[in-house]
C-alpha positions in Angstrom: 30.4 140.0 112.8 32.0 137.2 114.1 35.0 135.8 113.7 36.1 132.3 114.1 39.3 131.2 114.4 40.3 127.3 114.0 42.9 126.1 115.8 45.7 124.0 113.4 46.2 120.5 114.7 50.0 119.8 116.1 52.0 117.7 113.1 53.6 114.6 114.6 57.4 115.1 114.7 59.7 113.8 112.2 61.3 110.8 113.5 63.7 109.8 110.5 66.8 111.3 110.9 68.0 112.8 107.6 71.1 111.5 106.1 71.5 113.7 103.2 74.0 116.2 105.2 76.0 113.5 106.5 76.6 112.0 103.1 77.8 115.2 101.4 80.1 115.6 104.0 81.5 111.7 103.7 82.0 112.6 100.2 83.4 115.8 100.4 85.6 113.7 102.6 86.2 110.9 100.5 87.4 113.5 97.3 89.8 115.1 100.0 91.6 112.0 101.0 92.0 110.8 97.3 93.6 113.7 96.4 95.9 114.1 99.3 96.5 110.3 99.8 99.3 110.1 96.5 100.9 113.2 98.1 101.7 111.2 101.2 104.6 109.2 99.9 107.8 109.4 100.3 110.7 110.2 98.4 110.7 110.8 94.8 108.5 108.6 92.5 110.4 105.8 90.6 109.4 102.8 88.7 110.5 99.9 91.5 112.0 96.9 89.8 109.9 94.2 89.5 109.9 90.8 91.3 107.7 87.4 92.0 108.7 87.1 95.5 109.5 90.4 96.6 110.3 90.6 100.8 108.1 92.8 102.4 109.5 96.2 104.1 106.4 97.5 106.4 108.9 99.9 108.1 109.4 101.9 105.3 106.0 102.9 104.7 106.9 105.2 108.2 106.8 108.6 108.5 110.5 108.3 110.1 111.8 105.9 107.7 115.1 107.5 105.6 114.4 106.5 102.0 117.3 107.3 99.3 115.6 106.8 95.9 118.5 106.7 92.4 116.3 107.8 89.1 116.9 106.1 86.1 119.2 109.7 85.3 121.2 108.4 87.9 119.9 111.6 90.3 120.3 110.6 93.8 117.7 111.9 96.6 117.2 111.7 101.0 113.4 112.1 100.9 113.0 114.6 99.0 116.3 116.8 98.7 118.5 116.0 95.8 122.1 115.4 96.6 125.4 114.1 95.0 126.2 110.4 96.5 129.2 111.5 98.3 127.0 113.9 100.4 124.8 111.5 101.1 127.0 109.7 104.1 127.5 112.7 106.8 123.8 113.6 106.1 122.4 109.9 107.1 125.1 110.1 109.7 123.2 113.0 111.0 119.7 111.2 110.7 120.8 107.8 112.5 121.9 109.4 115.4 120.2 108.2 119.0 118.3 105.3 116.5 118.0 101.2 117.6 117.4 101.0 114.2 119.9 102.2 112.0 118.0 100.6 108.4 118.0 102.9 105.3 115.9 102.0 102.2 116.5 102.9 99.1 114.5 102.7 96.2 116.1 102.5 92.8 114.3 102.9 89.2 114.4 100.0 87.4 116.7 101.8 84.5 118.9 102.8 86.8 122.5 102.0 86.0 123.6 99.7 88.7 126.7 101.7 89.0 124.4 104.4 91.0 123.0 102.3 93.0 126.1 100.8 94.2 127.9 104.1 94.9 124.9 104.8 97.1 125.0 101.4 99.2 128.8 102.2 99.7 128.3 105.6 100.7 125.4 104.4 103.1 127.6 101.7 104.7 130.2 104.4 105.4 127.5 106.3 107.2 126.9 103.7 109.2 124.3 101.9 108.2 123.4 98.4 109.8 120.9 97.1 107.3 119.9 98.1 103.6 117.0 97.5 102.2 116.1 97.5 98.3 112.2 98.2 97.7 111.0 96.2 94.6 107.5 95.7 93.3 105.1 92.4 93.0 104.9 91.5 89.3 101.0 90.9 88.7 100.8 87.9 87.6 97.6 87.0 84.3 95.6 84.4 86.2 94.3 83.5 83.1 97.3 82.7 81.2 98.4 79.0 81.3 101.8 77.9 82.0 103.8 77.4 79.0 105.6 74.3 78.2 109.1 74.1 77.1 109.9 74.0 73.9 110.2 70.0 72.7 107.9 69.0 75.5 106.2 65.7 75.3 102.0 66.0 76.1 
């Protein structure tokens, strides 16, 4: 009895490169920096006042940036540590030290009682502090809506 064995025929290799893996790790990726991107801000969370021309502050989007934020319960916070206003000048005292740029921002709620917001800005300018700067919002604007005329207009 004889036996016979075939020889199998080589497949040609695969020259498509398969994706698949790399896109579940893009969106494994993608779900992790949506998630962690809100924690990244600074400061406490406030509802900014509202403007139409509002003056753009890139600098206090940095990580270094001293950000005092008033709630509308007229709490007042450095980053993220709550503090009474008459603290609040040795501390940024402390934080301006060897800085060029001695700007604090503060970022007020928009039901904040202006009071507040003044005790801070005299506080801060006995720290020290060369330049203040209020963070507002953009209003967003209904493209669709018309301009109203005034009441009594002729057409």
């Amino acid at each position: 009895m004889k036996v016979e064995f075939k020889r199998k025929e080589a497949q040609n290799p695969v020259s498509d490169i398969n994706v698949t893996p790399m896109v579940d790790v893009m969106l494994v990726l993608l779900i992790i920096f949506m998630v962690i991107t809100p924690m990244l801000q600074h400061g406490v969370q406030v509802n900014l006042v509202k403007t139409k021309n509002p003056i753009p502050m890139q600098a206090a989007d940095k990580s270094d940036a001293i950000l005092v934020s008033v709630t509308r319960d007229g709490r007042t916070y450095l980053m993220t540590n709550q503090l009474l206003p008459e603290d609040l000048a040795p501390k940024v005292k402390d934080l301006l030290t060897n800085r060029l740029d001695k700007t604090v921002y503060i970022k007020a709620d928009q039901r904040a009682k202006y009071e507040k917001v003044v005790d801070v800005v005299d506080n801060l300018r006995a720290a020290g502090v060369d330049q203040v700067g209020l963070l507002t919002e953009q209003v967003q604007q209904d493209k669709n809506k018309q301009p109203q005329k005034p009441a009594g207009a002729a057409e």
